[in-house]
N, C-alpha and C positions, 0 to 999 in steps of 0.2 A: 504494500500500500504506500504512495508517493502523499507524502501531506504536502496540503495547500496552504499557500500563504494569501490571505487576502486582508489589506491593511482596513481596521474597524473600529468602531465608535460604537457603543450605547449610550445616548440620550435620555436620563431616567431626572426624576422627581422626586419631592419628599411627599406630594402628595397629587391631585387630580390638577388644573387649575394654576399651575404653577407655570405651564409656557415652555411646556416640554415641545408643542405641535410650531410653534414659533420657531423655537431656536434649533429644534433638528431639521425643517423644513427648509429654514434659511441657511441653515447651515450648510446640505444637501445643494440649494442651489449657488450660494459661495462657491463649495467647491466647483461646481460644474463650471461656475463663469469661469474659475480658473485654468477651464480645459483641462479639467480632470473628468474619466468617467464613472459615473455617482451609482453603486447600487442599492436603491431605497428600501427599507424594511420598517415592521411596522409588530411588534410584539402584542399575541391578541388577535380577538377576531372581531376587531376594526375593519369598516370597509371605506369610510370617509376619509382619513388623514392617508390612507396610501392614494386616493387621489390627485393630494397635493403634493404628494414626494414624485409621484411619478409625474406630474407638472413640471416639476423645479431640475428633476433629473432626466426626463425624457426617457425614460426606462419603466416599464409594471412598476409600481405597487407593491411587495410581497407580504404575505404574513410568516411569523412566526409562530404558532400556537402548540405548545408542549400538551397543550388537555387536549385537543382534538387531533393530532396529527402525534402524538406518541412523542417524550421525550428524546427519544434516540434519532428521528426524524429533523431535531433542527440545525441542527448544521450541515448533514446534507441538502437540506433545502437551503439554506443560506447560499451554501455553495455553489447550490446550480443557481440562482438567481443571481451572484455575485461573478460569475464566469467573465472572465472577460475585463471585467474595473477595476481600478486604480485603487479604489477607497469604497469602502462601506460602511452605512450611516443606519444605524438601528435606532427605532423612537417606542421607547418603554410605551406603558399602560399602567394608569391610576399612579402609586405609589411605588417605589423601588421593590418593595418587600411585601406588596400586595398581590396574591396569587386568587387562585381557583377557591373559592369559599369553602369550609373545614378542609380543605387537602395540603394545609401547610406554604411550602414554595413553589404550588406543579404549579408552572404556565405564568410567575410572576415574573417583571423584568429580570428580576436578578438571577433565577433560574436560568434562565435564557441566556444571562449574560456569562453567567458560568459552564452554559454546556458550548457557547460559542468561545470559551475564555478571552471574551473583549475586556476591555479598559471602560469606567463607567464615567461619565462624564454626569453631575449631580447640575440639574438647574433649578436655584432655588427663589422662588418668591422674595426677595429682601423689603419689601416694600413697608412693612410696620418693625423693622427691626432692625441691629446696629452689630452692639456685640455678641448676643443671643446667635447671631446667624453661627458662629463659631463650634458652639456646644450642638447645635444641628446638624452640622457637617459632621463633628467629630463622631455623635450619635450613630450615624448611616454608617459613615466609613467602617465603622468599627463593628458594627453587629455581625459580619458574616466576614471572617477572615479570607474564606473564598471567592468573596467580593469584591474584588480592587477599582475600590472608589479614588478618580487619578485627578480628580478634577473637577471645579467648580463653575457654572458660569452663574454670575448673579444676574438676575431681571427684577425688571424694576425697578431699579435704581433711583431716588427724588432730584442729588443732586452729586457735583463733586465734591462735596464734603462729604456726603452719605456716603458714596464708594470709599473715599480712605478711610474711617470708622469701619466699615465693612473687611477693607483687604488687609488690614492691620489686625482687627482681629482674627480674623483667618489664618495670620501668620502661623500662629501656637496651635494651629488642626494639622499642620503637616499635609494637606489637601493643596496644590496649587490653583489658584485663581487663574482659569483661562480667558474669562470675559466679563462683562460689565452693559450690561443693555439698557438702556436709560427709558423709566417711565412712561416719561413725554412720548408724544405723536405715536403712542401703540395703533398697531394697527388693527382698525376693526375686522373682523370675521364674521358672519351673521351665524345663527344657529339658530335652530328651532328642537323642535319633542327630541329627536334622537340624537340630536350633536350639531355640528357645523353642517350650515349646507354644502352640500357635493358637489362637485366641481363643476359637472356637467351643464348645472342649473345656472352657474352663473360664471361662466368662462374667463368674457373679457373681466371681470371683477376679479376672479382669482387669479389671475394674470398679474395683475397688478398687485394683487394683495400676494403672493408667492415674490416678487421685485423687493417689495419694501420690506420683506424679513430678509430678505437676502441683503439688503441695504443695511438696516440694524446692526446682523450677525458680523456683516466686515468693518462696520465701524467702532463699535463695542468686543469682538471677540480676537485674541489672536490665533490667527488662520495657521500660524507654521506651525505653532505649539501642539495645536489640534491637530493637524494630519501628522505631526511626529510622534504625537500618545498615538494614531490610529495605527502608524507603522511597528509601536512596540508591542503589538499582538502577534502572540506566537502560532506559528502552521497547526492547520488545524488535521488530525491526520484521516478524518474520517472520506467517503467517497463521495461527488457532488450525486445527488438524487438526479434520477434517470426516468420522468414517464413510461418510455419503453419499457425498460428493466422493472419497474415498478406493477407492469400490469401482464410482465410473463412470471413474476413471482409468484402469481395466483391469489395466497393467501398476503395481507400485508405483514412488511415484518412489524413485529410490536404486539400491542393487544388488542388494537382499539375497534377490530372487526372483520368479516373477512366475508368473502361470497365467490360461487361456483359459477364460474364466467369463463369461456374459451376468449381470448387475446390475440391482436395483431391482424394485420392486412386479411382479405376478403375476396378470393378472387370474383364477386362478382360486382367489385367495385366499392366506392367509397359512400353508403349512406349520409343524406344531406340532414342534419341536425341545426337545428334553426335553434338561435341563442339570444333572447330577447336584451337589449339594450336601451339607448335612448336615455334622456334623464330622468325618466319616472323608472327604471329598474337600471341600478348605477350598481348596485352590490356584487361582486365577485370576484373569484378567485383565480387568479392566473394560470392555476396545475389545473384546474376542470378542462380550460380550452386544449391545454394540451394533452391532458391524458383520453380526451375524445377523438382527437389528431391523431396519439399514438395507437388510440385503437381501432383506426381505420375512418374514423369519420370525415364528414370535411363538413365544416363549423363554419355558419352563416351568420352574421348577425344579423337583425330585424328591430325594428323600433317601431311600439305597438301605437304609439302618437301619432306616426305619422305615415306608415304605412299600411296600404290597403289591401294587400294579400303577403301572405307567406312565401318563406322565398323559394324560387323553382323546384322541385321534386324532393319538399318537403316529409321527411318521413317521423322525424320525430322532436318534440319543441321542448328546450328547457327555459325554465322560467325563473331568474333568480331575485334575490330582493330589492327595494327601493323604495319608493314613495310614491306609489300610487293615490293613493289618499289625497295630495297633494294637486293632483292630473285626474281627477276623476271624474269631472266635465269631459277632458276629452279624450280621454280613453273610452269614454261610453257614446261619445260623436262618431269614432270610428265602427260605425256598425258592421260593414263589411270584413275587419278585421277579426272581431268578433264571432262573428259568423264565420270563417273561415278556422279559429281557433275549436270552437265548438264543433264542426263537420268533422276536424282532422280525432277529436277525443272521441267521437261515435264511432267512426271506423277502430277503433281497437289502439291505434298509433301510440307507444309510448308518451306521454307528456309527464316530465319532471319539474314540476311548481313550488316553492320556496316561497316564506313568507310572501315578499309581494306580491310574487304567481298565485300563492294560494286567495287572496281576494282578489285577481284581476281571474280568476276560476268561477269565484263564487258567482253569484244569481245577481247581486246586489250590492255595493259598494255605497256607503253612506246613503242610500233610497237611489243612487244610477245604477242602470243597468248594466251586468258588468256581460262576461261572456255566457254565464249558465249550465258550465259544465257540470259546475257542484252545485246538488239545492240545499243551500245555504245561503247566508247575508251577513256582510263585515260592516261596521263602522268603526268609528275612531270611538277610544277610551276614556278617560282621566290617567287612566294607571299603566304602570309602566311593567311591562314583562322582562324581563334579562335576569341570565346568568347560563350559564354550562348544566348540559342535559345528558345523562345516560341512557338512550333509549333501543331498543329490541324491536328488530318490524314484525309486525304482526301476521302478515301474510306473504305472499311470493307475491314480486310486484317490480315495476322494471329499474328499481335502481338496486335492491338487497332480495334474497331469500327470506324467506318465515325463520324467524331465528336469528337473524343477524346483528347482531349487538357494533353501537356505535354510538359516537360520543359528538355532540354537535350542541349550537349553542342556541338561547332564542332572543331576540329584542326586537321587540313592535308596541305601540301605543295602541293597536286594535284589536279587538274581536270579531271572533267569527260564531254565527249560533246554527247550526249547533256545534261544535267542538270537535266532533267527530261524525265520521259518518257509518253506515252499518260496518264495512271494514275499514277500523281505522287504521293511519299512516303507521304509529310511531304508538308502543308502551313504555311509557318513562318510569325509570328505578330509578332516578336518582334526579333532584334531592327531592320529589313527591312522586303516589305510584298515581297515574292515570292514564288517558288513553289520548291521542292527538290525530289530528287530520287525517286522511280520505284516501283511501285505493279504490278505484273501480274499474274494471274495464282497463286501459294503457295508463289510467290518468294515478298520478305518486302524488300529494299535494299535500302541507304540512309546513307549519310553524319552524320548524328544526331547519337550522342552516348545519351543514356538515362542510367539514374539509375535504373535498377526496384523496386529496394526499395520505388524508389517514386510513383512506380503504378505499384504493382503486381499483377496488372490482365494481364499484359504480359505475366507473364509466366502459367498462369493459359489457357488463351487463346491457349497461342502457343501449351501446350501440349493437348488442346480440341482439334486443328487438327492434333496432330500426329496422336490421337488414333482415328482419323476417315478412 
């Protein structure tokens, strides 16, 4: 085995809120202005902030997720996302030391950060506090010897008095101060129910707003010192993760689930898999596209806003998440679409539906018509669903066998009623037991976002029933 060296940074926090998506985004694009190439990562199963990395860096998006893709999982994916670049920029989740709820460190930044063995760079809120910042650094740096907390940038900053108060105390943490972000001119981000809005929704704005953290990050941060902590990570010795390989393994390595799927080319051609897009469904994951590619498909995009049929010798549709809720006027103007979604679920066709597939399925979406596949009806909430799910499918159905245990995550402000349908998707053990969305016929629809990296016999499955 040849280890890899790919020079890296983790981007972590003392807690949510702190300006972790700021300064590794600006960061990320720093680098690039400097004709460096930037590999983006995104710890979690965030779908918004790799938006912006892949923005600033012109490259995917990637996640890291140790609970749904199997601890042993993330450094070969790092690696194969990182192939090729100069420098790689990892942006933690919540808190340093905040993981998978009762499971300890699985899936926290610093997990992460230790199975990538990166260098952590700490961005702390300084904004109500002077010498206090000192004993918080020293706090992090220290809980997890494993941890090598190598660096500080403060944000927030009031003024240049408040920074030397700030880097003077610091001195005695033995932590170096890499930067200094000043208060002033923050730049806004809009967000609503689930986080910041998606990039897709508002382009030229994050265009600009991706510019001014990059403008912040070089005026406030030093650039050399940061890519020479990123150069003193050491090779990493594991293999970069291979879709291919991944889906003639059969079962996945790890535990996180597995399914009885035949893999690879087709002679009788490449089944057209149609992959909904557009900014009302922004959410997904970069190994879906390809481990569909590697098992024979050829992967269309489609945008249910604005176009009116499916695309040519459509055989089977996946539907990932987003904001339908948002587009619900005119996702239900596109009748035609609809209709077309609906004809292809009555012929039998595989359709793979994900939170925001599963309401652009339903009957009804806030009182609009949606496509009718499922009879049910979604609206929006007060309350907010998220966190990491262990769940069991219930039935043989085109993405898992009856029996197949997997670990996927769920966050939506909406309901759907009823909950389930007579065969439902998904039985969750973990952390409550009950029953979740709808197999019938081709149609898979269901709350639960999954990684397939963590079991890619999904997509090996799903495209054994296109090409049936």
């Amino acid at each position: 085995m040849v280890s890899t060296h790919v020079p890296r940074l983790v981007i972590a926090a003392p807690a949510s809120g702190s300006g972790k998506t700021t300064v590794a985004t600006g960061l990320m694009r720093a680098f690039a202005d400097a004709g460096l190439a930037v590999s983006p990562h995104k710890v979690g199963p965030d779908y918004i902030d790799p938006g912006y990395h892949a923005l600033a860096t012109g490259r995917p998006g990637r996640n890291l997720d140790a609970y749904m893709c199997g601890p042993e999982r993330v450094a070969p994916l790092f690696l194969h996302g990182s192939a090729g670049c100069d420098v790689a920029v990892v942006e933690g989740v919540m808190g340093l030391y905040d993981g998978a709820a009762g499971q300890g460190e699985l899936a926290s930044t610093a997990h992460v950060a230790k199975l990538l063995r990166a260098p952590v760079v700490l961005v702390v809120d300084a904004s109500s506090q002077s010498r206090s910042v000192a004993a918080l650094v020293h706090g992090f740096a220290s809980w997890d010897p494993e941890v090598r907390v190598a660096g500080v940038i403060l944000n927030k900053v009031g003024s240049d008095r408040h920074e030397a108060l700030l880097r003077e105390a610091l001195e005695e943490s033995g932590v170096a101060v890499l930067g200094a972000v000043r208060r002033a001119g923050q730049v806004h981000t809009p967000s609503r129910h689930l986080g910041l809005i998606p990039v897709a929704e508002r382009r030229a704005d994050a265009v600009e707003a991706v510019a001014e953290f990059a403008a912040r990050v070089r005026e406030g941060c030093d650039l050399k010192a940061l890519l020479a902590l990123a150069h003193s990570a050491p090779p990493l010795p594991e293999e970069p993760w291979d879709p291919a390989a991944a889906l003639w393994a059969g079962v996945p390595q790890g535990g996180t689930g597995g399914h009885n799927a035949t893999t690879g080319p087709h002679p009788n051609g490449a089944p057209v898999i149609a992959v909904a897009g557009g900014p009302a469904f922004t959410f997904s994951y970069a190994e879906h596209t390809e481990l569909l590619r590697a098992a024979g498909a050829k992967v269309v995009t489609f945008d249910p806003l604005r176009d009116e049929s499916l695309p040519a010798d459509t055989s089977a549709i996946v539907i990932g998440g987003g904001f339908p809720e948002m587009y619900a006027a005119e996702l239900s103007a596109n009748e035609p679409l609809r209709t077309a979604v609906a004809e292809l679920a009555r012929s039998g066709a595989p359709i793979a539906a994900e939170c925001a597939g599963l309401l652009y399925l339903a009957r009804t979406l806030d009182g609009k018509p949606m496509c009718g596949v499922l009879d049910a009806d979604a609206r929006m909430s007060e309350r907010l669903t998220l966190g990491y799910r262990d769940a069991v499918a219930i039935a043989d159905n085109p993405l898992a066998a009856a029996g197949t245990r997997v670990r996927g995550h769920e966050f939506h402000r909406t309901v759907i009623e009823p909950a389930a349908g007579a065969t439902p998707a998904w039985g969750f053990t973990h952390p409550r037991r009950q029953v979740e969305g709808f197999v019938q016929g081709g149609v898979h629809a269901s709350y639960l976002h999954t990684h397939w990296a963590g079991a890619p016999g999904t997509a090996s499955r799903l495209v054994a029933r296109a090409r049936r």
